[in-house]
C-alpha positions in Angstrom: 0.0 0.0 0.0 1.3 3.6 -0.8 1.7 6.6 1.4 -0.2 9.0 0.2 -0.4 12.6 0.7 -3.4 14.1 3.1 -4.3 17.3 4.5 -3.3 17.9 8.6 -6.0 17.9 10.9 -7.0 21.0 12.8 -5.3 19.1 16.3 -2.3 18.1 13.8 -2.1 22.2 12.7 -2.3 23.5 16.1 0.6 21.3 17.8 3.1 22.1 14.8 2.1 25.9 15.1 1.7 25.8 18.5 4.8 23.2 19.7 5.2 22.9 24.1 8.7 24.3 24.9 10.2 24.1 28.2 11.3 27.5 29.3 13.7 28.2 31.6 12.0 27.1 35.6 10.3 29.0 38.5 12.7 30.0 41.3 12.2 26.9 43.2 13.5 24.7 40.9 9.8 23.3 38.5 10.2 23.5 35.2 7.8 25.4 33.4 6.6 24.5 30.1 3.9 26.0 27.9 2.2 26.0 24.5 4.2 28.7 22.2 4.2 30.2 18.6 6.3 32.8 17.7 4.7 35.9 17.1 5.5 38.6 13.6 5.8 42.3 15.2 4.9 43.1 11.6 1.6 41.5 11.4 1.1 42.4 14.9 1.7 46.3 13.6 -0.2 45.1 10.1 -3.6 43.8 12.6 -3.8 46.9 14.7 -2.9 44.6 17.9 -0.2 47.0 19.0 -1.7 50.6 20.2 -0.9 53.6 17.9 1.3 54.9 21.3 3.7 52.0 20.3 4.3 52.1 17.1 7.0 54.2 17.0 9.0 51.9 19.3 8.4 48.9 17.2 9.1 50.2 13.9 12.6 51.3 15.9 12.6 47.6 17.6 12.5 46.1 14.1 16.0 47.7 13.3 17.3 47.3 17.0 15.9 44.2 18.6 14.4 44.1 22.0 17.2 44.7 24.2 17.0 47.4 26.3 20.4 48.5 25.7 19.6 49.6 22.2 17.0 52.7 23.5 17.4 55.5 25.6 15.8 55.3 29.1 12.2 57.2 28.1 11.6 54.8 25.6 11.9 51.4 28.1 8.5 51.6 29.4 6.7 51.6 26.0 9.8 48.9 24.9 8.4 46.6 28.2 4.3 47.3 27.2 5.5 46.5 23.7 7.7 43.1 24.5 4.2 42.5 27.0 2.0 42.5 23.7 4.6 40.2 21.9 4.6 37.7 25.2 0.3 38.0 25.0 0.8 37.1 21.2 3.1 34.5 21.6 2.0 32.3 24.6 -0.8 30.2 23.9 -1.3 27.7 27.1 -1.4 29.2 29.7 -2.5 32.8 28.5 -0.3 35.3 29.0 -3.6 37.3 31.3 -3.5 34.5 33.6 0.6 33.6 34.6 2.3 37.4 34.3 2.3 38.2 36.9 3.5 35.0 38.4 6.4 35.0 36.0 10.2 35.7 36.8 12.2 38.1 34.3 14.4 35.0 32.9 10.8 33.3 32.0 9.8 36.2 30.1 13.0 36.7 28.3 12.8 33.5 27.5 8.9 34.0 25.7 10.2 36.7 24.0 13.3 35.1 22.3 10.7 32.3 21.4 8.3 35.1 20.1 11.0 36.8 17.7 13.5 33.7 16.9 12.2 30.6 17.3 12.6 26.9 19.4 16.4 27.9 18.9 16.8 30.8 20.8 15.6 28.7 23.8 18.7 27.1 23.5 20.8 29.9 25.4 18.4 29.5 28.2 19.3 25.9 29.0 21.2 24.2 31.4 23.9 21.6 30.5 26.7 21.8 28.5 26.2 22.9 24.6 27.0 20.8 22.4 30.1 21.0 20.1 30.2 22.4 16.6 30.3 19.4 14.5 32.9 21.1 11.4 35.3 22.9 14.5 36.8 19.7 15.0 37.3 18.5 18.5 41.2 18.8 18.6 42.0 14.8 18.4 45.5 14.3 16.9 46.6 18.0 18.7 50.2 17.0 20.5 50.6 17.7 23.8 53.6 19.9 23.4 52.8 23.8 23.1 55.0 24.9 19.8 56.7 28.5 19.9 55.3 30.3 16.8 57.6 32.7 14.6 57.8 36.6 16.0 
């Protein structure tokens, strides 16, 4: 019998689009894990989901990023209520409304790198050693013997 092509179900579409992620855990040690997609600060801006009073900052966020290093201090409270409409965009289950305020400032980093680049960016927000770069080479066959380069 062949495999044939079909279309995805509506469950099948929402747990590609909407994946679980672990995120980085609560101050006593639980993991916390949650229903994510990443969220487009264009079609956010497109949609009329971000209010006219932050626009400016996320047509600048678009060319800078969201850290706050990249904006003078006036503009970090309309760069934290827009990062707070990207979080509400991007986490699914639980809503955004309901855990907020029960949310550390590493969690919510960690939303908003999920919300702008993907299962990826999580990465940086594990624990563990990272795994080494396959094409670096792992330094098998180095000597021992430190060599004295030409001055």
């Amino acid at each position: 019998m062949t495999d044939t092509l079909r279309p995805m179900t509506v469950d099948e579409v929402r747990a590609a689009a909407t994946p679980v992620q672990e995120l980085p855990p609560f101050d006593n040690g639980v993991p916390f894990r949650a229903r994510l997609r990443r969220a487009s600060l264009l079609s956010l801006m497109m949609g009329g989901k971000i209010p006219n009073d932050l626009l400016a900052i996320a047509h600048e966020s678009l060319d800078k990023g969201f850290s706050p290093g990249n904006f003078d201090a006036a503009d970090l409270p309309k760069l934290g209520a827009l990062m707070e409409t990207m979080c509400a965009a991007s986490l699914v289950e639980p809503a955004w409304e309901e855990v907020k305020d029960l949310l550390n400032d590493v969690q919510i980093q960690a939303i908003m790198a999920y919300a702008t680049a993907g299962a990826k960016a999580l990465e940086s927000f594990r624990e563990g050693p990272a795994e080494s770069a396959k094409d670096s080479g792992d330094g098998e066959g180095l000597g021992n013997k430190a060599e004295r380069l030409p001055t």
